[in-house]
N, C-alpha and C positions, 0 to 999 in steps of 0.2 A: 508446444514450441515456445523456447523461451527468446526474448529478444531486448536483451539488457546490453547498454551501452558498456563501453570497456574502458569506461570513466567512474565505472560507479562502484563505491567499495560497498565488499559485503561482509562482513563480520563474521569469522568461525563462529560456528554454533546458529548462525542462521539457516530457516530451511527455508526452500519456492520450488513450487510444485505445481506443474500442468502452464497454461497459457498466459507469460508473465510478459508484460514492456516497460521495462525501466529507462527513464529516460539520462541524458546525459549531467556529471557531476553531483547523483544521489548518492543517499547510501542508507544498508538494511544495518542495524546494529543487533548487538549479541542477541539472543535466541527469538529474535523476529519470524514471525511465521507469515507467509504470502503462498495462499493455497486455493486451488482452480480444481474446480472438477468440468463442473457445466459450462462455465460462462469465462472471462477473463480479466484480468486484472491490468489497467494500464496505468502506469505512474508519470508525470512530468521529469521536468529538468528542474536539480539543486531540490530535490525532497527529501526529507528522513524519513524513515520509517523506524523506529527508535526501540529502545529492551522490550522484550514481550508484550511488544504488538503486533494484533491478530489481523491480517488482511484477507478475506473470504469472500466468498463470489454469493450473490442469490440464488434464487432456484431459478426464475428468470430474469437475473439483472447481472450484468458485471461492475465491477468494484474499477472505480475512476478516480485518480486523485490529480490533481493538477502541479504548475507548475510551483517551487516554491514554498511548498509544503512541510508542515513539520505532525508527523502521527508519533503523540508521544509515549511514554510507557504505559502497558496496558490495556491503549485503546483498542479498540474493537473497531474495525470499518468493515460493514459485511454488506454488499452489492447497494453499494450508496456511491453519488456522485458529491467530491469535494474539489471547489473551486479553487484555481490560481489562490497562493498568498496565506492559506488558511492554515492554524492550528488549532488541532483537534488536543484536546488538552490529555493530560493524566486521566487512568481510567476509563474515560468517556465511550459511549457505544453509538454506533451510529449502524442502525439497519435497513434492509430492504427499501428500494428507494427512495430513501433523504435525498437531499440535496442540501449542501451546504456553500454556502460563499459565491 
């Protein structure tokens, strides 16, 4: 079930798949991937999700990004909790439960 606001732009060539909540005034840009099997993924309000960043769920954790967020190209967020306000930079990986900010 996907549950994305209809504020939030998604860029051709983006893919999201299985259990997604984006919240309102986000957006996923060109070839973003947000992918659920197990667990799910919920985004705040005013997030990027930016060029080929990877959003993935743990085996038992889901992938939590807050409000005001920027995940920028590259990054990797996989079943890590990121708090309000935070940039997770170029490249950067952040796995199985982190917590950031």
């Amino acid at each position: 079930m996907q549950n994305i606001d209809p504020s939030v732009w998604i860029a051709p060539g983006a893919q999201l798949y299985g259990s997604i909540t984006i919240g309102p005034h986000s957006s996923i840009w060109p070839n973003a991937v947000i992918r659920c099997e197990s667990q799910d993924v919920r985004s705040g309000a005013k997030t990027t999700v930016q060029d080929f960043a990877m959003i993935h769920v743990g085996f038992e954790e889901p992938t939590v990004i807050g409000d005001f967020c920027s995940i920028t190209h590259r990054a990797t967020v996989r079943g890590a909790t990121v708090g309000d306000h935070c940039l997770i930079g170029i490249g950067a990986t952040l796995m199985d439960g982190s917590v950031i900010g």
